[in-house]
C-alpha positions in Angstrom: 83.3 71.1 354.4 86.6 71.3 355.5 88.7 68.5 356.2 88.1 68.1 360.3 84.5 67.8 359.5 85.1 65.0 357.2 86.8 63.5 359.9 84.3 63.2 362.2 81.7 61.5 359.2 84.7 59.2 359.2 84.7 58.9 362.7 81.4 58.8 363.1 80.9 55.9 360.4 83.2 53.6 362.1 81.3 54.6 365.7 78.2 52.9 363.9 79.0 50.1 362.9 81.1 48.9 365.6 77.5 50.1 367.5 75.8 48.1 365.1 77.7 45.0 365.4 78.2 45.2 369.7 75.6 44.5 372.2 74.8 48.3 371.9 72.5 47.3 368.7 69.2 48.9 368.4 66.4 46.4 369.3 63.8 45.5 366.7 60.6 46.9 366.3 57.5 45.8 364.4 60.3 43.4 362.7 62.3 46.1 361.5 66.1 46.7 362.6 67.5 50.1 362.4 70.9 50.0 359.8 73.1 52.8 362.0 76.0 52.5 359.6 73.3 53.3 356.8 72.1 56.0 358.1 75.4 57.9 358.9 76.9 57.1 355.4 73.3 58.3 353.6 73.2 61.4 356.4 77.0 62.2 355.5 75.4 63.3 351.9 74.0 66.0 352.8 76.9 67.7 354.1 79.9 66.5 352.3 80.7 66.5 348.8 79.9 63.5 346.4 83.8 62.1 346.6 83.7 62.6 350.3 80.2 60.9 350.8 81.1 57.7 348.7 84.0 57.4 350.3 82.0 57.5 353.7 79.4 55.0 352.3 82.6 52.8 350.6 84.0 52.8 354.2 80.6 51.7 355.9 80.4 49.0 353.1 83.4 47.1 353.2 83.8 47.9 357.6 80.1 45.9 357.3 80.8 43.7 354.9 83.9 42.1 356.9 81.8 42.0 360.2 78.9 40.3 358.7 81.6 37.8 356.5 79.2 38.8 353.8 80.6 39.4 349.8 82.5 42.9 350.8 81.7 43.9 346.6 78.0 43.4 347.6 78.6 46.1 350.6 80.9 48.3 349.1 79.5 48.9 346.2 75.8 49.3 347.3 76.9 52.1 350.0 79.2 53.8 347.7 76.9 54.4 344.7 74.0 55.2 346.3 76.1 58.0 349.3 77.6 59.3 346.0 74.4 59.5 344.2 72.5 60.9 347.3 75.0 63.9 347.9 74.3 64.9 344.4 70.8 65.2 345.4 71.8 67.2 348.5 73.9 69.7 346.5 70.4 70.5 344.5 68.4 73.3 345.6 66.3 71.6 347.8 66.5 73.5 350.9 68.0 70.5 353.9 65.3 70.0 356.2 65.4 67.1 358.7 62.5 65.7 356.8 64.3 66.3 353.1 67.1 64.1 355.5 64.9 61.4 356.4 63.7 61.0 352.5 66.8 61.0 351.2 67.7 58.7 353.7 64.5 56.6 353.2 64.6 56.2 349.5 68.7 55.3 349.6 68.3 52.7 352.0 65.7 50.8 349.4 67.7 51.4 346.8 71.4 50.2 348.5 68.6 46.8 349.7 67.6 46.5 346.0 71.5 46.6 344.6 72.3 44.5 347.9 69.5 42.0 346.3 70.9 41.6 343.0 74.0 41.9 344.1 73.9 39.2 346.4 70.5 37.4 346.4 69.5 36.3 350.1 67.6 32.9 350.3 64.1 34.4 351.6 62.9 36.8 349.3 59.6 37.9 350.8 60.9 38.2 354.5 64.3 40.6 352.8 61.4 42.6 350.9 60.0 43.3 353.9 62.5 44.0 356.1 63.5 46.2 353.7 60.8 48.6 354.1 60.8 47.8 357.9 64.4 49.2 357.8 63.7 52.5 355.2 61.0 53.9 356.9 63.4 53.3 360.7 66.5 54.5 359.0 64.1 57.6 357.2 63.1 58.4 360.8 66.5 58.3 362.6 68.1 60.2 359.8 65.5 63.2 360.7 66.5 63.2 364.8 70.3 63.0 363.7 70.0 65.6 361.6 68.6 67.5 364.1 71.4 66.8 366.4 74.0 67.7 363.2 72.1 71.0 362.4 72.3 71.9 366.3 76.0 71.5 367.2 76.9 72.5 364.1 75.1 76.2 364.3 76.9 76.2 367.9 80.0 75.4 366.9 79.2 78.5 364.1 77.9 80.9 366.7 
């Protein structure tokens, strides 16, 4: 991807989490909360290369990190492995659906909460387990309808 495109991930990465952290948040359902920031940095995977998606996810991480006044090596390291890890698995042959999206998507976000969790061991244990899958299968299903969106402006801006 050439170097305006990675711009906009950029761009777009710093759009959701200052979304994520205004009064612009997505509401709550069934106890879940949608992680925007995760999703773009896990989404950016698919079309950038593995350096380029890690930095995207290393960006999300420490931008959250200092919102939340969280441990920023807990963040940053959690979004970087997993977006580099994840674009390998977009680079495979797997043919990039928006459901491929929302799996890859799905299956990062537990693993960055699992990292996040030894990383940086929250008080409640059960109600960050659950949340956790709350949040996956929200992020899994966002991922899909922004990939859509990608796919579609992207193809016009082809055509």
């Amino acid at each position: 991807m050439r170097a305006l495109g990675y711009l906009a991930w950029l761009f777009a990465a710093v759009t959701a989490v200052v979304l994520a952290h205004s009064a612009l948040a997505l509401p709550r359902l069934g106890g879940a909360r949608a992680d925007l920031p995760l999703v773009v940095a896990l989404l950016s995977s698919a079309y950038l290369r593995p350096a380029g998606s890690a930095s995207v996810g290393f960006l999300v991480g420490v931008l959250e990190g200092c919102l939340r006044g969280a441990d920023l090596v807990a963040y940053g390291v959690s979004r970087t492995l997993v977006s580099f890890a994840a674009a390998f698995v977009g680079r495979t042959e797997l043919k990039m659906t928006p459901f491929v999206a929302g799996l890859i998507v799905l299956v990062g976000t537990v693993l960055i909460r699992l990292l996040h969790l030894f990383l940086a061991p929250p008080s409640d244990m059960g109600g960050f387990l659950t949340d956790t899958i709350g949040t996956a299968i929200y992020n899994g299903v966002l991922a899909a309808l922004f990939d859509l969106v990608v796919r579609r402006v992207a193809r016009r801006e082809e055509g």
